[in-house]
C-alpha positions in Angstrom: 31.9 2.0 -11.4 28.9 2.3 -9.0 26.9 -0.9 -7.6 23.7 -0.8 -6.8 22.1 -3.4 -4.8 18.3 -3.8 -5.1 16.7 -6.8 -2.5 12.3 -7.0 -2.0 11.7 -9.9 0.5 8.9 -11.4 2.7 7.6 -12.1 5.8 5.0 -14.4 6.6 3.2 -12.7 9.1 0.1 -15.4 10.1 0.2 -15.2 13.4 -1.0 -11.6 13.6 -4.5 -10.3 13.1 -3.5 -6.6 13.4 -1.8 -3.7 11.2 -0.7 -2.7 14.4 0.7 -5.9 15.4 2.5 -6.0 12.1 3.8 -2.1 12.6 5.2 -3.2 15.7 7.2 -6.1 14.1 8.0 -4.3 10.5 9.5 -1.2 12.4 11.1 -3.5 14.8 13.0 -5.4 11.9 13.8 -2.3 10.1 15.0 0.0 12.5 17.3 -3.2 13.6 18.6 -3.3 10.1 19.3 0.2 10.0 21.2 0.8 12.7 23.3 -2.4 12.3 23.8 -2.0 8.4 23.5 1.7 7.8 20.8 0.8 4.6 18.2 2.4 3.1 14.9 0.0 4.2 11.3 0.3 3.8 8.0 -1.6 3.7 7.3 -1.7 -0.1 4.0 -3.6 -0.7 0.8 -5.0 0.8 0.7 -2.2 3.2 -2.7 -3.0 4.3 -2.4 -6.9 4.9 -1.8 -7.7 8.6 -0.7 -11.5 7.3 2.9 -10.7 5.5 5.0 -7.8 5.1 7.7 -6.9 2.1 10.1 -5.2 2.9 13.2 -3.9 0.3 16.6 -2.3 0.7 19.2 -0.8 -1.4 22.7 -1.1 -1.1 25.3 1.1 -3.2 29.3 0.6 -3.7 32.2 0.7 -6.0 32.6 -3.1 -5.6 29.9 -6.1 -6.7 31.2 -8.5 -4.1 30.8 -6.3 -1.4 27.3 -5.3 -2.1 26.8 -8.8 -2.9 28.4 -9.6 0.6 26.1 -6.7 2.3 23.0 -8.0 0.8 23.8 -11.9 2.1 24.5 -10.4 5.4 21.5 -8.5 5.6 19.5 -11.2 4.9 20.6 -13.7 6.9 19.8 -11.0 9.8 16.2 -11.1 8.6 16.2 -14.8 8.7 18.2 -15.2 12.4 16.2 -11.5 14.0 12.7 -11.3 12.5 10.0 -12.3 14.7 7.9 -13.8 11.6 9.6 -16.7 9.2 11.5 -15.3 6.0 9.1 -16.4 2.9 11.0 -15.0 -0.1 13.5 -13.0 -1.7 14.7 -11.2 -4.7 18.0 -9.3 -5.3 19.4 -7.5 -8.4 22.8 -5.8 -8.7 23.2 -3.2 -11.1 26.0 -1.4 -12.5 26.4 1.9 -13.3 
């Protein structure tokens, strides 16, 4: 069996009045995340908004608690690294 791990969340980014201000803080996060986690992470909507980013990730395995695990870790980095307050978030788990 394969996992897959789906996860869209948000960041309330009101404090900025730039796309490049938010760039700055959206690359930040993700490249973070990447290197820490070793996921695949990506802005995914409201690319042009400079007041909140959503950002989603995938995480794959052979086990639903440790893609479960992975995605409550990863998030709980957003909330304790990002530079803008955690808004929402969404996960699915799918098997396959």
């Amino acid at each position: 069996m394969v996992y897959v791990g789906v996860c869209r969340f948000e960041l309330d980014l009101a404090g900025n009045d730039s796309l490049k201000g938010k760039r700055s803080v959206v690359k930040s996060l993700i490249q973070r995340a990447r290197n820490r986690f070793n996921v695949a992470m990506a802005e995914v909507e409201d690319n042009d908004s400079h007041s909140v980013a959503v950002i989603g990730f995938a995480v794959i395995g052979n086990d639903k608690s440790f893609v479960n695990g992975c995605i409550d870790k990863i998030i709980d980095f957003v909330e304790a690294e990002a530079e803008a307050p955690l808004v929402d978030f969404q996960f699915q788990i799918d098997q396959y």
